[in-house]
NUBA-671844 format. One record per residue: x, y negated, z negated of N, C-alpha, C, CB in turn; residue in one letter. Coordinates in steps of 0.1 Angstrom, whole numbers, padded with zeros to 4 digits. Atoms other than C-alpha are relative to their C-alpha. Glycine has a CB too. Example, Ala and Ser with C-alpha at 12.3 -4.5 7.8 and 13.67 -1.06 7.14 Angstrom:
# residues 2
n_u:n_v:n_w:ca_u:ca_v:ca_w:c_u:c_v:c_w:cb_u:cb_v:cb_w:r
0009:0012:0000:0123:0045:-0078:0009:-0012:0000:-0010:0000:-0012:a .
-0009:0011:0000:0137:0011:-0071:-0008:-0011:-0008:0004:-0005:0014:s .
This chain:
# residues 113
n_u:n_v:n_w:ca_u:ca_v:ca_w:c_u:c_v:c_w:cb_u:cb_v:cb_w:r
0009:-0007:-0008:0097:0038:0133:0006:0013:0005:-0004:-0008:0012:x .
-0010:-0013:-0006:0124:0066:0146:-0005:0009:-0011:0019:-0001:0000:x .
0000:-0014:0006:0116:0085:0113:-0017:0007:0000:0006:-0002:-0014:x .
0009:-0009:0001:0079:0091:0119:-0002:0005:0016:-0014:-0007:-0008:x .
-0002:-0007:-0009:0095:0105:0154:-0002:0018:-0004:0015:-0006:0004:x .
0003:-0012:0002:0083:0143:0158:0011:0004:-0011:-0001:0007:0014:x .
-0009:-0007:0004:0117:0157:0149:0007:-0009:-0014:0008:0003:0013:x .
-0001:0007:0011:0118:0134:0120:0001:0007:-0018:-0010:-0009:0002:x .
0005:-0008:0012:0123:0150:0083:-0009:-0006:-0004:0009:0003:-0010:x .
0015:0001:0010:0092:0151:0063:0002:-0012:-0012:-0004:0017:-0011:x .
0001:0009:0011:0105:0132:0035:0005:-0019:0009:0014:0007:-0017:x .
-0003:0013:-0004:0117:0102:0057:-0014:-0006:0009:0014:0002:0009:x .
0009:0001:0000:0084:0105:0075:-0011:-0007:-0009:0001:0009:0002:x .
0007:0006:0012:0065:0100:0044:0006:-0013:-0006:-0001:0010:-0012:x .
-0006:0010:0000:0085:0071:0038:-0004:-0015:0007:0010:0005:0003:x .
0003:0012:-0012:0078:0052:0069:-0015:-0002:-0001:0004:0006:0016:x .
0018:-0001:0001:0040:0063:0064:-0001:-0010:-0008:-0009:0014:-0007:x .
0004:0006:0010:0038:0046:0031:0007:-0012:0002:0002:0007:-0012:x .
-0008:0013:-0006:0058:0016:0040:-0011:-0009:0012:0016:0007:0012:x .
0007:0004:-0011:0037:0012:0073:-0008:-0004:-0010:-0004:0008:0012:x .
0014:0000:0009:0001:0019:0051:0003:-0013:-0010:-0003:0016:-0009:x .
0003:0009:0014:0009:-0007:0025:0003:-0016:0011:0017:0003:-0018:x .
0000:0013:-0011:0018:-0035:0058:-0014:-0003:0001:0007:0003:0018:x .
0012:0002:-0005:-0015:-0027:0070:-0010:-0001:-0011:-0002:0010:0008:x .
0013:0004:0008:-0033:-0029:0035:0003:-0015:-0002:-0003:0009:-0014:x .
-0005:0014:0003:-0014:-0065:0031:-0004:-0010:0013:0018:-0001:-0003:x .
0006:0004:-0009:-0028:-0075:0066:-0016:0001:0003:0006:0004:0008:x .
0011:-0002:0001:-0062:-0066:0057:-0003:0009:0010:-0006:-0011:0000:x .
0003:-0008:-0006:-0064:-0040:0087:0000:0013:-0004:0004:-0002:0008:x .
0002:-0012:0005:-0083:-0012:0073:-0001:0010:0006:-0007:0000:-0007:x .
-0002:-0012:-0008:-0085:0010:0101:0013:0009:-0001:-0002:-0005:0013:x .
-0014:-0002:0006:-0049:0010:0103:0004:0004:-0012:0007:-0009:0000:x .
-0001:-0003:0016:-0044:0013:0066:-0005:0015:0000:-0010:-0010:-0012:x .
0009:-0011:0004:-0071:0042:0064:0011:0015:0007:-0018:-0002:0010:x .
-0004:-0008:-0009:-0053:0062:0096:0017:0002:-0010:-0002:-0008:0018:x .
-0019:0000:0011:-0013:0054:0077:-0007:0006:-0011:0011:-0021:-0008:x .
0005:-0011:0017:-0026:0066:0044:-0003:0014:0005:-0018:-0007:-0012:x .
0003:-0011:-0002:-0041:0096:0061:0011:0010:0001:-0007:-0001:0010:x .
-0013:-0007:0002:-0009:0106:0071:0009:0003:-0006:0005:0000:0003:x .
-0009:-0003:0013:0011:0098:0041:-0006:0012:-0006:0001:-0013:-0010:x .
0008:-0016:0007:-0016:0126:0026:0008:0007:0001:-0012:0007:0006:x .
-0006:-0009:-0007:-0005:0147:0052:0016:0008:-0003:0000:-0006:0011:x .
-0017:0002:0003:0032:0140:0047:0005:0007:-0011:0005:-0016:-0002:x .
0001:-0005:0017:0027:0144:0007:0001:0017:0000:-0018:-0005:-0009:x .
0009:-0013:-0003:0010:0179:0015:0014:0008:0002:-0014:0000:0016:x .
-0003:-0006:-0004:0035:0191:0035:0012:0002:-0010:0001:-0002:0012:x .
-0012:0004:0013:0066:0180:0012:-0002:0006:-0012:0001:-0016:-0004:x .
0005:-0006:0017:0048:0189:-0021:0005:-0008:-0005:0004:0014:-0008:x .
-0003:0012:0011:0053:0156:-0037:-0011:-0005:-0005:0008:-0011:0006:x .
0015:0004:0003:0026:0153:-0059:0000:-0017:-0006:-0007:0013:-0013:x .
0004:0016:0005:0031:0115:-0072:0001:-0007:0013:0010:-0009:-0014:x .
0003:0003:-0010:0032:0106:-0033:-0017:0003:0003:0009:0005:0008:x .
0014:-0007:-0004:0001:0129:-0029:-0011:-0010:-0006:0000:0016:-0008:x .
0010:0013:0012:-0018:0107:-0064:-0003:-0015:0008:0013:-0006:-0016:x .
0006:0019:-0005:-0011:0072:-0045:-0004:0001:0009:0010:-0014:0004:x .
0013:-0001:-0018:-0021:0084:-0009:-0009:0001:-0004:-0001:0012:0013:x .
0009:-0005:0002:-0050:0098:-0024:-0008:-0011:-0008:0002:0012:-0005:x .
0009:0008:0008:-0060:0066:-0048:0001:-0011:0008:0002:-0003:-0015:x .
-0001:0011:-0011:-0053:0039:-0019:-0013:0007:0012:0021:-0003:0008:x .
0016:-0001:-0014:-0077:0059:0006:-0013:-0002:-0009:-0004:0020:0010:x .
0013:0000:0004:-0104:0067:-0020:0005:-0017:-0003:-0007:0012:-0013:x .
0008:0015:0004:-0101:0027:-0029:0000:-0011:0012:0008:-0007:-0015:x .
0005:0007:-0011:-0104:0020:0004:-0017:0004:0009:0013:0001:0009:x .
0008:-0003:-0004:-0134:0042:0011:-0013:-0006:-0007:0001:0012:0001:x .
0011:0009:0007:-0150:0023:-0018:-0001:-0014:-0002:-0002:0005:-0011:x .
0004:0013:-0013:-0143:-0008:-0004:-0011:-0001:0011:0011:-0001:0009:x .
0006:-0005:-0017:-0159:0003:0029:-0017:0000:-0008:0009:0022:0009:x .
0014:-0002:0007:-0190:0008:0005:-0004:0012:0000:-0009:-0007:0006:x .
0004:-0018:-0001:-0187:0049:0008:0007:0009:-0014:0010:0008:0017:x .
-0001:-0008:0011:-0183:0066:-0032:-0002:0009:0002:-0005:-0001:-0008:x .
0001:-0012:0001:-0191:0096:-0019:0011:0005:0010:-0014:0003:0002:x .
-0013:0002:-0008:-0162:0093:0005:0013:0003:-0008:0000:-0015:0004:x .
-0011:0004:0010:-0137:0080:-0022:0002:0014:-0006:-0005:-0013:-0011:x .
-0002:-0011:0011:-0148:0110:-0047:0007:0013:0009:-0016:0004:-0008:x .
-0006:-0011:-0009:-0141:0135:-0020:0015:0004:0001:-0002:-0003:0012:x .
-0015:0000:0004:-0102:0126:-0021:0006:0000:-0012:0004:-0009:0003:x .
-0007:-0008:0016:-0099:0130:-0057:-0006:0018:0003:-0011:-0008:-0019:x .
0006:-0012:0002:-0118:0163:-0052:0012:0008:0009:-0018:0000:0006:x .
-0011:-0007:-0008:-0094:0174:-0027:0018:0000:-0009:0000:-0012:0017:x .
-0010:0002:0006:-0067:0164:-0046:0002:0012:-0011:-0003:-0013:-0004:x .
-0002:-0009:0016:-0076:0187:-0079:0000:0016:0010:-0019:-0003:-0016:x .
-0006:-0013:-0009:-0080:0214:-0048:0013:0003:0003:-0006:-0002:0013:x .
-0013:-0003:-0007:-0047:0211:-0037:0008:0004:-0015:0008:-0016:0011:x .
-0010:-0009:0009:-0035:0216:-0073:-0005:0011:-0002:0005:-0005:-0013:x .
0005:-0010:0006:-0055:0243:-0079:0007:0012:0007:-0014:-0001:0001:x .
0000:-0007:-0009:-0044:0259:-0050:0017:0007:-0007:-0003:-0008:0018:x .
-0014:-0005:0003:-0008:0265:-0073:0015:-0013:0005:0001:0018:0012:x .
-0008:0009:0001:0007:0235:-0071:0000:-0013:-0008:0001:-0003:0010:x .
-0001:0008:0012:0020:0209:-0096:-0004:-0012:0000:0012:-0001:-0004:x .
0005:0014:-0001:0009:0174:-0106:0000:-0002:-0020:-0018:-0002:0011:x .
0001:0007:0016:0013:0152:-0139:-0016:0007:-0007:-0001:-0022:0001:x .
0014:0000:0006:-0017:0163:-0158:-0008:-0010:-0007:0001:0009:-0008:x .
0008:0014:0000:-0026:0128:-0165:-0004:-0005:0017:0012:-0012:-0009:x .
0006:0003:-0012:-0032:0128:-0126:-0010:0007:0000:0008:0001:0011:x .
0019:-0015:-0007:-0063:0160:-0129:-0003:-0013:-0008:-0007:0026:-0010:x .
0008:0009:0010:-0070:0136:-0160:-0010:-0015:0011:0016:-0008:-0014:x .
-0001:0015:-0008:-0070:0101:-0135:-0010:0007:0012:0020:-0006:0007:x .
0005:-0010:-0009:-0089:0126:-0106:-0015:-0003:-0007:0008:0017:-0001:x .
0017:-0004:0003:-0121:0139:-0128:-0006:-0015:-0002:-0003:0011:-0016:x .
0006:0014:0002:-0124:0099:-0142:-0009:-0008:0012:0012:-0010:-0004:x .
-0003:0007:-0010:-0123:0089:-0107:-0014:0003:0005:0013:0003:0008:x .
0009:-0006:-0004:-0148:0112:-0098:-0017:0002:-0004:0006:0008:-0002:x .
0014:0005:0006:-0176:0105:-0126:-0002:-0008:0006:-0003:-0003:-0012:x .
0002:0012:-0002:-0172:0070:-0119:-0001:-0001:0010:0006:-0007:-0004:x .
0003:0002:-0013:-0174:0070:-0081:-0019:0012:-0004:0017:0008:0012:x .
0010:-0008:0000:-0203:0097:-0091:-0013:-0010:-0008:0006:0014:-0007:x .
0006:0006:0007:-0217:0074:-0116:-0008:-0017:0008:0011:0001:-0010:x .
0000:0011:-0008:-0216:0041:-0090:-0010:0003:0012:0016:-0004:0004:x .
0008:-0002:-0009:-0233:0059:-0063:-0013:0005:-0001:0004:0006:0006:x .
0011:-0001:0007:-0264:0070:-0088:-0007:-0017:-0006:0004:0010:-0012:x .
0007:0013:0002:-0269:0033:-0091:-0011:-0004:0005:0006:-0008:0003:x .
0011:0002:-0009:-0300:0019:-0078:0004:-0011:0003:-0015:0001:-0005:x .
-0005:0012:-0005:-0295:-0008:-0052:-0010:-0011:0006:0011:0003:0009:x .
């Protein structure tokens, strides 16, 4: 817990985030989960670690589409292909893993229910 203290470095930060976030998805508390992952984002973001960035970003959207919100989920891939666009790097089997993510959440919420 000391390293997601203010004066904490970023990469030890993101550490603790993702550590915490994966307690709270193994306890079923998705509030928690949702709020930890948010920050690991954050953490990712600030650091520029884009295969941190990929799992924060596919643990929230597959928790927003849990929650029963695809138009939620797709938003964090969408953000995601924003943040590389914006000049920053990522596997290009992650844009690839992104747009899929994005029909298919797109595709799931044209369903009729």
């Amino acid at each position: 817990l000391e390293a997601l203290a203010a004066d904490a470095e970023e990469d030890d930060r993101l550490e603790s985030l993702f550590a915490l976030a994966e307690i709270a998805e193994e306890v079923e508390d998705d509030l928690l989960a949702d709020t930890l992952w948010e920050g690991a984002l954050q953490a990712a973001q600030t650091v520029g670690d884009p295969d941190a960035l990929l799992e924060a970003t596919g643990r929230l959207a597959a928790l927003a589409e849990r929650l029963g919100d695809p138009l939620a989920a797709a938003e964090y891939w969408i953000d995601f292909l924003n943040w590389r666009r914006l000049g920053n790097s990522s596997d290009p089997e992650a844009v690839e893993q992104a747009f899929d993510e994005i029909v298919r959440l797109a595709e799931a919420d044209g369903e009729p229910k």
